[in-house]
N, CA, C and O atoms as a GROMACS GRO file, in nm:
protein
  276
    1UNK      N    1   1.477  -0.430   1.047
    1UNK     CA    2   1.547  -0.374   0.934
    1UNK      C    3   1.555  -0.223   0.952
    1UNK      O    4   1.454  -0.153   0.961
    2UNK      N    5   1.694  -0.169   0.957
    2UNK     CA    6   1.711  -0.024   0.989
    2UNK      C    7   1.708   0.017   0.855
    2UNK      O    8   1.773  -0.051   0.776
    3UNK      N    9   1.639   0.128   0.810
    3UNK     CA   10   1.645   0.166   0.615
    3UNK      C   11   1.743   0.330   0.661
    3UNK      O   12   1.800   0.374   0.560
    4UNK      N   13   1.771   0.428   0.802
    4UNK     CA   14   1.817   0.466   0.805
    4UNK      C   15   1.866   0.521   0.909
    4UNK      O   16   1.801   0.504   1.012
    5UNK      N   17   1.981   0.596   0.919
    5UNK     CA   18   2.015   0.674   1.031
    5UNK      C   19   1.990   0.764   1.114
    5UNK      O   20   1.902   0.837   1.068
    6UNK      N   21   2.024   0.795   1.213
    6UNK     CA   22   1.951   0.925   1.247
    6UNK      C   23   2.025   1.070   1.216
    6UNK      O   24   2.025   1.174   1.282
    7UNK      N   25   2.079   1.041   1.110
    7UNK     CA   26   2.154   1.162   1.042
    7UNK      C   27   2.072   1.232   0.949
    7UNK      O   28   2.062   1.353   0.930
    8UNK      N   29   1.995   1.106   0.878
    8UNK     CA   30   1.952   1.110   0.727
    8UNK      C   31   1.798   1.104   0.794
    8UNK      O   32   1.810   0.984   0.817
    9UNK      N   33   1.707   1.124   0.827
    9UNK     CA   34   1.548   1.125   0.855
    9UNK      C   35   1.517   1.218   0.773
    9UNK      O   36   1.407   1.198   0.722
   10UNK      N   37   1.586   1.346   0.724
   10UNK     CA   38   1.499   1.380   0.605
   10UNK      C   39   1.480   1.274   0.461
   10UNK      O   40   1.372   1.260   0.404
   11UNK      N   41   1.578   1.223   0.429
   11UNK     CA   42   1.542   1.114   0.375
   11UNK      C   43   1.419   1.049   0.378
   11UNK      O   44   1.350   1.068   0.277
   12UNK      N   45   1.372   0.981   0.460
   12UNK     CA   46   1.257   0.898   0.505
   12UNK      C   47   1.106   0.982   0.503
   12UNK      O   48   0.992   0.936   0.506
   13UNK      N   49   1.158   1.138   0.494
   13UNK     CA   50   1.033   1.183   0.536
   13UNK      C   51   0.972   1.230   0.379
   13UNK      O   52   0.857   1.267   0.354
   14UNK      N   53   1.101   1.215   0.273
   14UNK     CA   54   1.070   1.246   0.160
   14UNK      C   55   1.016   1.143   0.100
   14UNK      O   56   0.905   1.165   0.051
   15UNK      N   57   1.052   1.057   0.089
   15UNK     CA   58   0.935   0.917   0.092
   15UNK      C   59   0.821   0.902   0.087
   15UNK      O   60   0.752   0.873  -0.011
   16UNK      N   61   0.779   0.929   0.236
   16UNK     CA   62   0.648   0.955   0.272
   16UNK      C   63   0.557   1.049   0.252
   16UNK      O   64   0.443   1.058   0.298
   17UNK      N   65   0.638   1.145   0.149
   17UNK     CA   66   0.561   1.288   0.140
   17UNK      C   67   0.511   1.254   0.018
   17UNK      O   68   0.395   1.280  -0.016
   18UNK      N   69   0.621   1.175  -0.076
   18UNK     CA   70   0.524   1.144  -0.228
   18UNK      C   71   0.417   1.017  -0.186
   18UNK      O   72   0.301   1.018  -0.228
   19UNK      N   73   0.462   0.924  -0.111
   19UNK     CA   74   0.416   0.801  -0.134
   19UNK      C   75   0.257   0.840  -0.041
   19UNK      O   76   0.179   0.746  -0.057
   20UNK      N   77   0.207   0.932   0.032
   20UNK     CA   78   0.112   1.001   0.118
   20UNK      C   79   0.017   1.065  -0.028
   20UNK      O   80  -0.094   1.036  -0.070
   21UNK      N   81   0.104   1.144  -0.066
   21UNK     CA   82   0.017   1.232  -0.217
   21UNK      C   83  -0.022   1.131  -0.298
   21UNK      O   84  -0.127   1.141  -0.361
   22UNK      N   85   0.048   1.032  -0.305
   22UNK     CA   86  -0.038   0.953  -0.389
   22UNK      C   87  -0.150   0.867  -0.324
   22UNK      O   88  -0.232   0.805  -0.391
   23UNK      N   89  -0.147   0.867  -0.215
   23UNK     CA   90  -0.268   0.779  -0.109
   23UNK      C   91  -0.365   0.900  -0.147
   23UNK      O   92  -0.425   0.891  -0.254
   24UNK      N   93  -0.381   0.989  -0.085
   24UNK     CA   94  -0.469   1.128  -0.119
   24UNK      C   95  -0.499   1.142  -0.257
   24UNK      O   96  -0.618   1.128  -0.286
   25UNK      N   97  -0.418   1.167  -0.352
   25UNK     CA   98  -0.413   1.159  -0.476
   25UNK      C   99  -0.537   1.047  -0.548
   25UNK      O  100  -0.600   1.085  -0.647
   26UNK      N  101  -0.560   0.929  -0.494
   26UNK     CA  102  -0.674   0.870  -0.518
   26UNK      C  103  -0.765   0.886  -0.554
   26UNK      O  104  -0.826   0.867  -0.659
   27UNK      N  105  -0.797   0.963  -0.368
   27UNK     CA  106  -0.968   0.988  -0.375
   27UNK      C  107  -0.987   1.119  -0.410
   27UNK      O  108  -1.102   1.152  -0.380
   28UNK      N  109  -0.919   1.217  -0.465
   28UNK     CA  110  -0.923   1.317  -0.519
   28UNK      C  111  -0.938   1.297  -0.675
   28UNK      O  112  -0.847   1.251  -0.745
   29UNK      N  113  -1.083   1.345  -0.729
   29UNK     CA  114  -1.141   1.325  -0.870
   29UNK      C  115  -1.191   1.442  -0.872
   29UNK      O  116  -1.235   1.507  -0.777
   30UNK      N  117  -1.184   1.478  -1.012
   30UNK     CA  118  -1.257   1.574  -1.069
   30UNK      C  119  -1.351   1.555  -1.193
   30UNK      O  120  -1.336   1.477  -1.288
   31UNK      N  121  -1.448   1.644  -1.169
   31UNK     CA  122  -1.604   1.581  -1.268
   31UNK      C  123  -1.611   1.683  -1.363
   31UNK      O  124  -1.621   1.801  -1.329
   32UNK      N  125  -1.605   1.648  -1.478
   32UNK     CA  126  -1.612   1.748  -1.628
   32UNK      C  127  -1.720   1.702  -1.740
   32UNK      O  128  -1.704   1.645  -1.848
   33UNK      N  129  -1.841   1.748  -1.671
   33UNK     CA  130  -1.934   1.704  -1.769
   33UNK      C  131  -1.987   1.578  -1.750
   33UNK      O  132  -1.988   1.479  -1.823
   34UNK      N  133  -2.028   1.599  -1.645
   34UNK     CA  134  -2.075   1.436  -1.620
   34UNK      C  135  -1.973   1.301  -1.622
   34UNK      O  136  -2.015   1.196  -1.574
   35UNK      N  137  -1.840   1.306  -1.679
   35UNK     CA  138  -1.752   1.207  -1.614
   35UNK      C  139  -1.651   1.253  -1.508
   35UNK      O  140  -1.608   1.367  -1.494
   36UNK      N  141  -1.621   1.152  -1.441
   36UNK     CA  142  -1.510   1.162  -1.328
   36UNK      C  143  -1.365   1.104  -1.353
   36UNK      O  144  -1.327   0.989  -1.370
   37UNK      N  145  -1.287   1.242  -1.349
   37UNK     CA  146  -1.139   1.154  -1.395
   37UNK      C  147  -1.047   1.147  -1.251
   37UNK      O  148  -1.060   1.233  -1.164
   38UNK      N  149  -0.974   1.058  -1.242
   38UNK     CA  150  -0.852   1.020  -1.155
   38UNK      C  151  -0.758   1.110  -1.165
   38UNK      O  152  -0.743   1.159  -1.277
   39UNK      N  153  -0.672   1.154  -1.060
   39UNK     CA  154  -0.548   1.203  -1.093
   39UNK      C  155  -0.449   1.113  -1.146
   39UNK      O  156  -0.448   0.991  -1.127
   40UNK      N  157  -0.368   1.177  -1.212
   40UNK     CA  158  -0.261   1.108  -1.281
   40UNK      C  159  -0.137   1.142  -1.228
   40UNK      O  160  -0.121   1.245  -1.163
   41UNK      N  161  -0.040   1.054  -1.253
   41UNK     CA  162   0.112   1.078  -1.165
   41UNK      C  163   0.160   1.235  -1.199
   41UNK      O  164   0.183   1.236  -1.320
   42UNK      N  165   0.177   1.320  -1.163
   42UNK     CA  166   0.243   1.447  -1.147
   42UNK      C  167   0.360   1.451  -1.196
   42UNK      O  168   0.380   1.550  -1.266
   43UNK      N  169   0.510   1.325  -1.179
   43UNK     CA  170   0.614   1.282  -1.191
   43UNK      C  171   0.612   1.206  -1.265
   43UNK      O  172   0.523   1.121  -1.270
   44UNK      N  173   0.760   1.216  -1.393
   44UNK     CA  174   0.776   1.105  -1.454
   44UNK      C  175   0.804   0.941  -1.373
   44UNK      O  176   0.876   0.906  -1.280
   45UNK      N  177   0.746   0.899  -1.428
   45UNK     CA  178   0.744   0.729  -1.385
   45UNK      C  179   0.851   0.720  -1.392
   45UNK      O  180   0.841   0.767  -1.279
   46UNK      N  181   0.969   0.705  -1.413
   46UNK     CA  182   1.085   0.629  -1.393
   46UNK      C  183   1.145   0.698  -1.271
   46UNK      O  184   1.232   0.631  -1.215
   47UNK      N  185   1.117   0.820  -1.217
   47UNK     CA  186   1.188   0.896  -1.160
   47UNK      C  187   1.181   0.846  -0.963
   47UNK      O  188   1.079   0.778  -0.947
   48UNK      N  189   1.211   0.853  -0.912
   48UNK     CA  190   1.192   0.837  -0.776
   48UNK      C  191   1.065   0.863  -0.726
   48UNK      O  192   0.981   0.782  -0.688
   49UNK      N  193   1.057   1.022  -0.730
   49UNK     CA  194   0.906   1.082  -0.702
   49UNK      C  195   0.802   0.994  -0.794
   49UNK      O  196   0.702   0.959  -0.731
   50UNK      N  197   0.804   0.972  -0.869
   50UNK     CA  198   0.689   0.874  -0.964
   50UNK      C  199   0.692   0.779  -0.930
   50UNK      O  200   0.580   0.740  -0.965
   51UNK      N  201   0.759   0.660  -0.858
   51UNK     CA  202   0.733   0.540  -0.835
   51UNK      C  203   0.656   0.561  -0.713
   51UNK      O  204   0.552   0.500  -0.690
   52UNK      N  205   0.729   0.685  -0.599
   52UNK     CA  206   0.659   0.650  -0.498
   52UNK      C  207   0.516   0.722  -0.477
   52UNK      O  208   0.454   0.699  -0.373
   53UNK      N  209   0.480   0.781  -0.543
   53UNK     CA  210   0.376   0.843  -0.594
   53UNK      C  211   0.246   0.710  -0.647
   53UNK      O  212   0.131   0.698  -0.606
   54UNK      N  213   0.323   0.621  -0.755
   54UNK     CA  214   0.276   0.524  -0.764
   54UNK      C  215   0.231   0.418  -0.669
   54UNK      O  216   0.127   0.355  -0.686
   55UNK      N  217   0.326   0.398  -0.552
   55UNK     CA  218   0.324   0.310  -0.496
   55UNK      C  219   0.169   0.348  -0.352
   55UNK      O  220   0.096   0.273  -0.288
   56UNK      N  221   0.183   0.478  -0.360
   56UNK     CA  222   0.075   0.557  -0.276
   56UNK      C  223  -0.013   0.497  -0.343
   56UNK      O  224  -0.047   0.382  -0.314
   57UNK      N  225  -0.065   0.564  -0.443
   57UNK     CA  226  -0.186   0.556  -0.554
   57UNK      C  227  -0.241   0.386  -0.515
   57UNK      O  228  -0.333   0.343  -0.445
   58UNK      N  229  -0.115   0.309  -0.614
   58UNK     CA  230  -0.166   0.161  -0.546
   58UNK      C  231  -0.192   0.119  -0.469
   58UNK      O  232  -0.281   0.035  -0.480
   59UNK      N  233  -0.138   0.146  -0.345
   59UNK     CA  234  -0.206   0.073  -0.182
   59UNK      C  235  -0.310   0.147  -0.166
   59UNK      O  236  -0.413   0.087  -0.137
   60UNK      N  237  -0.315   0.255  -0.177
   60UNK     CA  238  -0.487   0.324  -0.155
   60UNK      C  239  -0.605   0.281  -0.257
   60UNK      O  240  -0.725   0.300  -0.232
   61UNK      N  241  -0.560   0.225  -0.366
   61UNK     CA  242  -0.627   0.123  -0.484
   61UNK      C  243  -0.715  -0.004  -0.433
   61UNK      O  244  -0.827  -0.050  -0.455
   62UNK      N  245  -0.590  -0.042  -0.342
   62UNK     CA  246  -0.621  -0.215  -0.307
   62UNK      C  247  -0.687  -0.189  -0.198
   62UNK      O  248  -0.799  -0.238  -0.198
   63UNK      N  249  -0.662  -0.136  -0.114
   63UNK     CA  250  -0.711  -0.100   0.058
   63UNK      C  251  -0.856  -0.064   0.013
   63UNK      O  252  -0.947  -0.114   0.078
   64UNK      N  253  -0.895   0.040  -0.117
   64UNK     CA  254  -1.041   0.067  -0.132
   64UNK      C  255  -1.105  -0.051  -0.187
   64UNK      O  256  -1.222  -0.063  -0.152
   65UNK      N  257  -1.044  -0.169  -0.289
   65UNK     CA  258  -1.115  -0.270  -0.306
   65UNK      C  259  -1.080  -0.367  -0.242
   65UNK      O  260  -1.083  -0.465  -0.316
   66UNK      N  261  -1.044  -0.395  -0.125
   66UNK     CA  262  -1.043  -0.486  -0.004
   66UNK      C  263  -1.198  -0.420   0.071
   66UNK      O  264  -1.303  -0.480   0.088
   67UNK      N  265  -1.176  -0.330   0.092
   67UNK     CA  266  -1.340  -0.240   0.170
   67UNK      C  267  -1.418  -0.278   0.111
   67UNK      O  268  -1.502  -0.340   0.176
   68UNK      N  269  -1.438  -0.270  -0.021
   68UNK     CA  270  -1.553  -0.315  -0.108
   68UNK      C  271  -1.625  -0.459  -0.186
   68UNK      O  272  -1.699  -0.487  -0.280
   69UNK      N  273  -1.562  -0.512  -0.100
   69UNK     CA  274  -1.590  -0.671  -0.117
   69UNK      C  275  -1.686  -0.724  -0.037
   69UNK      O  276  -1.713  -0.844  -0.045
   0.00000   0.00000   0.00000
């Protein structure tokens, strides 16, 4: 499955730049008083950048509780 050309690769790389921040985005917590909070999407959810932001977040979700089983 070709998703693009070799005209358009910035395309593809924008993709990977949200859907990466949100893999990272994970394991990056911050501690305020003795609790630890998650980052939260940066981007509105409906928007492009927010899904794939989302979609980071989630596979780095499952991949850490696949490890932990």
């Amino acid at each position: 499955m070709k998703l693009l050309t070799l005209g358009n690769k910035c395309a593809m790389a924008t993709v990977d730049r949200f859907f990466k921040q949100g893999q990272k985005d994970f394991f990056r917590t911050t501690k305020t008083k003795g609790r630890i909070h998650e980052r939260t999407n940066p981007y509105n959810e409906n928007s492009f950048r927010g899904k794939e932001w989302l979609r980071g977040f989630n596979n780095s979700y499952f991949k850490n509780l696949r490890r932990n089983k």
